[in-house]
C-alpha positions as CSV (number, residue, x, y, z in Angstrom):
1,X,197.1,-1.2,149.5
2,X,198.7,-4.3,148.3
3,X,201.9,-5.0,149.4
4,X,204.6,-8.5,149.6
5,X,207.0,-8.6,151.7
6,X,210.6,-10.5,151.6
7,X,212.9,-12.1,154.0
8,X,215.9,-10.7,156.2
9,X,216.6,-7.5,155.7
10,X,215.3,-6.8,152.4
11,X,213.3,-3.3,152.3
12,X,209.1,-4.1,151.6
13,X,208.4,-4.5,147.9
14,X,205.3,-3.5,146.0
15,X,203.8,-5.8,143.4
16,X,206.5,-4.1,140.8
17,X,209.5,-5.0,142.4
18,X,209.8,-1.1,143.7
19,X,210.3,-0.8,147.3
20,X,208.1,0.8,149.5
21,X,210.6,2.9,151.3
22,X,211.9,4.3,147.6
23,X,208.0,5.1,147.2
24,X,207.8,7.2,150.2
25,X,210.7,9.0,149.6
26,X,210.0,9.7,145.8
27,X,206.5,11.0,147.4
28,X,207.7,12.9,150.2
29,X,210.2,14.5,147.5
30,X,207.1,16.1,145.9
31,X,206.2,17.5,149.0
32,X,210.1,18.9,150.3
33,X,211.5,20.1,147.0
34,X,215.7,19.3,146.5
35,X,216.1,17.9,150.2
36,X,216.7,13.9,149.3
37,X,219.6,14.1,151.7
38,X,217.2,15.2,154.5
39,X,213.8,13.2,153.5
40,X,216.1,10.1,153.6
41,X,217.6,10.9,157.4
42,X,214.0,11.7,158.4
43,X,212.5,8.3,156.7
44,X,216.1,6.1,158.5
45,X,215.2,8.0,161.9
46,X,212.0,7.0,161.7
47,X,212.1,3.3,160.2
48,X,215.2,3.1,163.4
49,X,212.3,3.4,165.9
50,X,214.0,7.0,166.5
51,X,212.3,10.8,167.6
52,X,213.3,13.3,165.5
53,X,214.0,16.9,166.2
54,X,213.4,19.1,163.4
55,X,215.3,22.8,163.7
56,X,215.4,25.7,161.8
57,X,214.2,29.1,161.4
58,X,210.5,29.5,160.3
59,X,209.0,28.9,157.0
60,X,211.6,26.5,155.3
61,X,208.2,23.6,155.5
62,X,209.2,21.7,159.4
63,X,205.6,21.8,160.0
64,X,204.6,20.4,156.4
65,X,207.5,17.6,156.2
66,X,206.0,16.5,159.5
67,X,202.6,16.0,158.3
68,X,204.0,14.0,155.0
69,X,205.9,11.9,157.1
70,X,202.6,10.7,159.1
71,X,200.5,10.3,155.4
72,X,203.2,8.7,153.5
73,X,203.5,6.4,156.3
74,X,200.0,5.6,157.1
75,X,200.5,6.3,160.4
76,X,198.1,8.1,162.6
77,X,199.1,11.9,163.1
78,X,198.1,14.7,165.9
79,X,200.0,18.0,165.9
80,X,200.5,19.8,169.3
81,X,201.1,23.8,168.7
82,X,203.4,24.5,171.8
83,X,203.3,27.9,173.6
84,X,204.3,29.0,176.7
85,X,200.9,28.7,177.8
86,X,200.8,25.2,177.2
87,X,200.2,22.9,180.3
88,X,201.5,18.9,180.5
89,X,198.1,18.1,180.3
90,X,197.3,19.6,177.4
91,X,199.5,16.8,176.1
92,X,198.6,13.9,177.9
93,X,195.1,14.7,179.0
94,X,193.2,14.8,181.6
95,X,189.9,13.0,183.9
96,X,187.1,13.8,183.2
97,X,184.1,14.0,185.9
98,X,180.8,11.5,184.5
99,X,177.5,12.6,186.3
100,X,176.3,8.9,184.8
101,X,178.6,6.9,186.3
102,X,179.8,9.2,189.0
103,X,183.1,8.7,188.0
104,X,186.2,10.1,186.5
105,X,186.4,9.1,182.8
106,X,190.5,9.6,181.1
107,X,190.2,12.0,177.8
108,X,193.1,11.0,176.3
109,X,195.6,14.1,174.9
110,X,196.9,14.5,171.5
111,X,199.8,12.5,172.3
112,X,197.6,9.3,172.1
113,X,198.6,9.5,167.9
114,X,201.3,7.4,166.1
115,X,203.1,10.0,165.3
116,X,202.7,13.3,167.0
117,X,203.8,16.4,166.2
118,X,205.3,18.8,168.4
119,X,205.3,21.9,166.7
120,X,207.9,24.4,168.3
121,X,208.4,22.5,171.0
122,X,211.2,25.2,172.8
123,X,208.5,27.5,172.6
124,X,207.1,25.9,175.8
125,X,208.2,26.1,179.4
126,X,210.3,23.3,180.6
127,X,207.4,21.8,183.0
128,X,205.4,21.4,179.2
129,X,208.3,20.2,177.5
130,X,209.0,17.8,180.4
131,X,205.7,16.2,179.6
132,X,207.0,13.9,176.3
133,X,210.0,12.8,178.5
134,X,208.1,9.5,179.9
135,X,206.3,9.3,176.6
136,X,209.2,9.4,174.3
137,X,211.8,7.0,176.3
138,X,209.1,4.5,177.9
139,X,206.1,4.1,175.5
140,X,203.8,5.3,178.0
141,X,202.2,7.9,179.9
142,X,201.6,8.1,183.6
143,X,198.1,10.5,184.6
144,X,196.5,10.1,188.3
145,X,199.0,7.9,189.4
146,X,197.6,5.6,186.4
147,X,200.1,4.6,183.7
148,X,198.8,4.2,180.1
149,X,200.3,2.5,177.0
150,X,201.1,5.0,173.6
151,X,200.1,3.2,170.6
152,X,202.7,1.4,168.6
153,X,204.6,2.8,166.5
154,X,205.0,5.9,168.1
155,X,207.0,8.4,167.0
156,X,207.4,12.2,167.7
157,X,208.5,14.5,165.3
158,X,209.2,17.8,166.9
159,X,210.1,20.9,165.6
160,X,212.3,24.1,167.3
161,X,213.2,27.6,166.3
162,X,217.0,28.5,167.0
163,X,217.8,29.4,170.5
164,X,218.5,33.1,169.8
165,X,214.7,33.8,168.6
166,X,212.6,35.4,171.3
167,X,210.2,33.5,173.2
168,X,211.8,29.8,173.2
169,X,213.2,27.8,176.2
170,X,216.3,25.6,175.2
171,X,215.6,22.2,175.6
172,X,217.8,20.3,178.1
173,X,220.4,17.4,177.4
174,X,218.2,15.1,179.0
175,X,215.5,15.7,176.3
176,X,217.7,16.5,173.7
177,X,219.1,12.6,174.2
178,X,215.8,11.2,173.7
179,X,215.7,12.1,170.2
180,X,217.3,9.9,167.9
181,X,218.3,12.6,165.2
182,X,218.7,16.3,164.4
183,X,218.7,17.7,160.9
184,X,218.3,21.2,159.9
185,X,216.1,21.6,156.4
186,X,217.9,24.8,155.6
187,X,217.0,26.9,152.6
188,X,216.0,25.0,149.2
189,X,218.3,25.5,146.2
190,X,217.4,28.1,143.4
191,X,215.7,25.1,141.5
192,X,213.9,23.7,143.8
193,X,212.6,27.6,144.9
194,X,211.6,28.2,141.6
195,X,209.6,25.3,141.5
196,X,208.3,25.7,145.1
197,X,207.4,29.4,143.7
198,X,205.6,28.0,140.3
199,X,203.9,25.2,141.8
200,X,201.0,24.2,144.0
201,X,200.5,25.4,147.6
202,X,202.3,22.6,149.3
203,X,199.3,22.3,151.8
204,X,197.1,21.3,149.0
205,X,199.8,18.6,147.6
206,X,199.6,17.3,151.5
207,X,195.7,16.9,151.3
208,X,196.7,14.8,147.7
209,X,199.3,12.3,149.4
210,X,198.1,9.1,149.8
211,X,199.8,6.5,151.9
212,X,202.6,4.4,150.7
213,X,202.3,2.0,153.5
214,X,200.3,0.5,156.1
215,X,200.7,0.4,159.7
216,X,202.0,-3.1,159.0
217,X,204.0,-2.2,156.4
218,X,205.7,0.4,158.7
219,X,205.9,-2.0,161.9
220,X,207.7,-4.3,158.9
221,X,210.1,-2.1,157.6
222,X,211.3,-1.0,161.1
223,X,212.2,-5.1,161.8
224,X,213.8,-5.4,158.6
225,X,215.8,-2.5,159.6
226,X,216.4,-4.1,162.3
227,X,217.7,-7.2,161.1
228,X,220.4,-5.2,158.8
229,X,224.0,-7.3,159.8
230,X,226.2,-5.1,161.4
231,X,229.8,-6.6,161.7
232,X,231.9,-6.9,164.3
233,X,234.1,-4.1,162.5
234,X,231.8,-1.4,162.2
235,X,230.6,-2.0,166.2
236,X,234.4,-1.2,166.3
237,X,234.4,2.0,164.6
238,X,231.5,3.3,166.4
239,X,233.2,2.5,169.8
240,X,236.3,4.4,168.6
241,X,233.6,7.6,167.8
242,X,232.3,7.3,171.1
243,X,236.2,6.7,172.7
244,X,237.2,10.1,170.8
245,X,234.3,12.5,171.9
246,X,234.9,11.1,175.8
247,X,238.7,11.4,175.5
248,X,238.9,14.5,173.6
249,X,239.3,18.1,175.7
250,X,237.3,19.7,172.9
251,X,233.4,18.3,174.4
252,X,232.0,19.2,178.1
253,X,230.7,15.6,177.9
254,X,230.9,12.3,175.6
255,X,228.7,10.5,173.7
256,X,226.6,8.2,176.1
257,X,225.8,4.0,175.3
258,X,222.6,5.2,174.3
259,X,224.4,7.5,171.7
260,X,226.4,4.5,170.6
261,X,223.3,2.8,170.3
262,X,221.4,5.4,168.5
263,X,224.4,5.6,165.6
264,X,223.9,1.9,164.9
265,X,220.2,1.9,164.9
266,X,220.3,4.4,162.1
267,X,223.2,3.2,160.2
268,X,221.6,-0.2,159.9
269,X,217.8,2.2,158.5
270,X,220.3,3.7,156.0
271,X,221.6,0.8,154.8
272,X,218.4,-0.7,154.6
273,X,217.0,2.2,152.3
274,X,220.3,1.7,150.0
275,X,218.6,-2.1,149.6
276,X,221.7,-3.8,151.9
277,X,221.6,-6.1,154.2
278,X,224.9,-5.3,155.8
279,X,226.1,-1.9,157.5
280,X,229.4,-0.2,156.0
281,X,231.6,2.6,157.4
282,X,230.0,5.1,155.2
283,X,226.8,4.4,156.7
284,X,227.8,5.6,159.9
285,X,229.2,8.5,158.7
286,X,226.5,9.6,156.7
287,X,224.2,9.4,160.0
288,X,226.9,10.9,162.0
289,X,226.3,14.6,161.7
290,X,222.5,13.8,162.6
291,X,222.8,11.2,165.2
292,X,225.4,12.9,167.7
293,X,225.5,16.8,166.9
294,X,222.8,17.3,169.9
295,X,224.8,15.1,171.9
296,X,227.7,16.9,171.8
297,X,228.7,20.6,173.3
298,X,232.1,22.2,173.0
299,X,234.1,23.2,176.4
300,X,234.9,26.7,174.2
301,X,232.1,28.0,172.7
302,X,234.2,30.7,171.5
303,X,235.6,28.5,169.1
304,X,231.8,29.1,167.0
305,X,231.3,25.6,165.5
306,X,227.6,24.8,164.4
307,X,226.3,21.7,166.0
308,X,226.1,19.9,162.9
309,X,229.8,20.7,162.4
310,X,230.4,18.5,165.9
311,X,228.8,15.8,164.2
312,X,231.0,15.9,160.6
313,X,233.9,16.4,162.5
314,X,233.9,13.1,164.3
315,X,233.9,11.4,160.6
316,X,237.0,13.0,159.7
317,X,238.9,12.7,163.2
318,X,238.3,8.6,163.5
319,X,239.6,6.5,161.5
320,X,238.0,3.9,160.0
321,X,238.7,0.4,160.9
């Protein structure tokens, strides 16, 4: 698929002048009816080098957004159903005895994909779950004492059931921190439902998609990201976000550097798929909600707030510079 490509931080144009990122999300919009908001925290998540954790109740299309993402993106995809049968190296793999060679010959697990897919990922035990940990923060994965590279890009997209379903294992902060975002899909408007309930099986729209970039394209768009200016200013307004949530009785814990780092990543992916090559104040806020809600726990959990609630909060409390 033809594509050009410009300087800085300007998004990757088609032949027509239409950007490549405003292509995958007019696509992936076919496939997630009346979520634009959502599609375009998924896409800035992913184009930010970012995990994603995807978390709702069953049936609102996790599973199918998932699988868009990976075709829209041209990126190679492997799904991993967890259960709490599942073993670590059922993810990573495992050696394999050759009578040939009279060795031991690596099968590589699913997580050997560009973008993998864990599909209710609380669902496992922690010992499974612990398996992505190395993966997702390092790149690699380490098997019989032997450490092998993931393929780049690699990106997992994991999906979770709320905690109060039966059968699920919450996941832990130090896993929860790895992923870059939370959103919640929630249920589609009475529009889009209508649609959804007129329409084509959204399965068979997935085996339609074809891919809006190339693995070069997607490896582009992530530096142009990247690149996105992010003044002095706005590093200060993120500070004073992080300086609230560690100062404030309201949160057991702060945000982390990583978490200050995570916001600016994905402010600078959401201005870049608003065609800018600077970062503004509402940038950050718009990624707010979805960057630091899993980083965040109130001391009373009395007091009910929804996690995404943490996150829109912090918008509202800090001031902008």
């Amino acid at each position: 698929m033809p594509s050009s490509r410009t300087v800085g931080a300007q998004p990757l144009v088609r032949p027509d002048g239409s950007p490549l990122t405003a292509k995958a999300l007019d696509q992936l919009g076919q496939v997630l009816l009346g979520k634009n908001d959502e599609l375009k925290l998924c896409l800035a998540c992913l184009l930010a080098g970012g995990h994603l954790l995807i978390e709702d109740i069953p049936g609102v299309g996790k599973t199918t957004l998932a699988h868009a993402l990976a075709k829209c993106l041209g990126l190679s995809y492997q799904r991993i159903q967890f259960t709490s049968d599942l073993l670590p190296a059922d993810i990573i793999g495992v050696s394999v005895y050759d009578r040939d060679s009279a060795t031991f010959r690596f099968q590589p697990g699913p997580v050997f994909a560009q973008l993998v897919l864990a599909d209710e990922v609380n669902r496992a035990t922690p010992k499974t779950q612990s398996a992505l940990l190395e993966a997702m923060e390092e790149g690699q994965v380490t098997q019989d004492g032997e450490t092998r590279a993931l393929p780049d890009p690699f990106v997992v997209v994991a999906t979770q059931n709320p905690d109060r379903q039966i059968g699920t294992f919450a996941l832990p902060e130090s896993q929860l921190d790895r992923f870059l975002m939370r959103i919640n899909v929630g249920y589609p408007d009475r529009t889009a439902e209508r649609e959804l309930l007129r329409g084509s099986d959204r399965r068979e729209l997935l085996s339609r998609l074809e891919p809006v970039m190339t693995v070069d394209d997607f490896r582009a768009a992530q530096g142009a990201a990247d690149a996105v200016h992010c003044a002095d200013p706005i590093i200060d307004y993120v500070q004073s976000i992080v300086a609230f949530t560690r100062g404030s009785p309201d949160y057991t814990a702060g945000l982390s550097p990583r978490a200050g780092l995570a916001i600016l990543r994905a402010a600078r992916a959401w201005a870049l798929l608003d065609a800018r090559e600077h970062v503004l104040p509402e940038d950050v806020q718009a990624i707010l909600p979805a960057a630091a809600s899993h980083r965040l726990e109130l001391r009373d959990a009395s007091l009910g707030a929804s996690p995404m609630a943490l996150g829109e909060e912090l918008a509202t409390r800090v001031p902008v510079p």
